[in-house]
C-alpha positions in Angstrom: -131.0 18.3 2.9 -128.1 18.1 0.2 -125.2 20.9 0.4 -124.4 21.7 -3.1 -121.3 23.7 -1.9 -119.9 20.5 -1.0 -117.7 19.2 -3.6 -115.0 16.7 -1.6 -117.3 14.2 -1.0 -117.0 11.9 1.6 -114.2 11.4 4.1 -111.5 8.7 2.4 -110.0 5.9 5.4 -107.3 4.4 4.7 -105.8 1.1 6.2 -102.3 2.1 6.6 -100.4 5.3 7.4 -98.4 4.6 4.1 -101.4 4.8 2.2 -102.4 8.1 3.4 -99.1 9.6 3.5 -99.3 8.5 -0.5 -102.7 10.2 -0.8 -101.7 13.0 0.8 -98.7 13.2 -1.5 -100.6 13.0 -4.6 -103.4 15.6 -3.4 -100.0 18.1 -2.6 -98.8 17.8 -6.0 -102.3 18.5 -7.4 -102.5 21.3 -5.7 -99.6 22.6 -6.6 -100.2 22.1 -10.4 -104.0 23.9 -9.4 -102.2 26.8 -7.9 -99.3 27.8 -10.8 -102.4 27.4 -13.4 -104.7 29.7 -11.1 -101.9 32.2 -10.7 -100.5 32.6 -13.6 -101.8 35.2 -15.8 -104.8 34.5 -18.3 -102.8 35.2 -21.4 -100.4 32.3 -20.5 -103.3 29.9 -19.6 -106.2 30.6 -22.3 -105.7 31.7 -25.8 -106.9 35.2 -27.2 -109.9 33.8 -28.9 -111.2 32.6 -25.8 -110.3 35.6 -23.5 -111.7 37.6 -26.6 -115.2 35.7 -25.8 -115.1 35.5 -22.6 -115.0 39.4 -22.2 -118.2 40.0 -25.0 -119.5 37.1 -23.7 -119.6 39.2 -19.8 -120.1 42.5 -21.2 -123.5 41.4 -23.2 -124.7 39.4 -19.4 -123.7 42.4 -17.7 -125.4 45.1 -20.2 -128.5 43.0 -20.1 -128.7 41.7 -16.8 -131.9 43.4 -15.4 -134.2 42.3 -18.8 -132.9 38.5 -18.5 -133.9 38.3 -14.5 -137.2 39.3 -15.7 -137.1 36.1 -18.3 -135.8 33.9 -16.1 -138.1 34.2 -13.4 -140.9 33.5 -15.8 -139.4 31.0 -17.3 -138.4 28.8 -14.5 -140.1 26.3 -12.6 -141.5 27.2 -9.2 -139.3 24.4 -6.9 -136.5 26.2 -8.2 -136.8 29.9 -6.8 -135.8 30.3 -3.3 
């Protein structure tokens, strides 16, 4: 059975301590970048026009949630409902 909540991957080996002390130094500083992007707020990230959609683009899923579940479960395949 696949686990599609698993995004890593596979385990990485390395040969040398060096090399994973550099992976691991290179992993650190892109999490780092990940986390002041993540934190900081929307307006500073993503410009109005897309922050603009976003929001009518969640309002009009969230006024017309109940009708579309009625779609989509007619719509899709069998092997994909749980």
């Amino acid at each position: 059975m696949v686990n599609h909540m698993s995004f890593g991957g596979l385990p990485v080996k390395t040969e040398t301590a060096e090399e994973a002390d550099e992976l691991m130094r290179v992993d650190e500083k892109a999490s780092e970048v990940e986390v002041e992007v993540l934190s900081a707020p929307p307006k500073l990230v993503y410009c109005k026009l897309i922050l603009r959609f976003t929001r009518k683009l969640l309002v009009a899923v969230a006024d017309k949630w109940d009708s579309h579940v009625l779609v989509m479960d007619k719509v899709a395949p069998q092997n994909w409902k749980v």
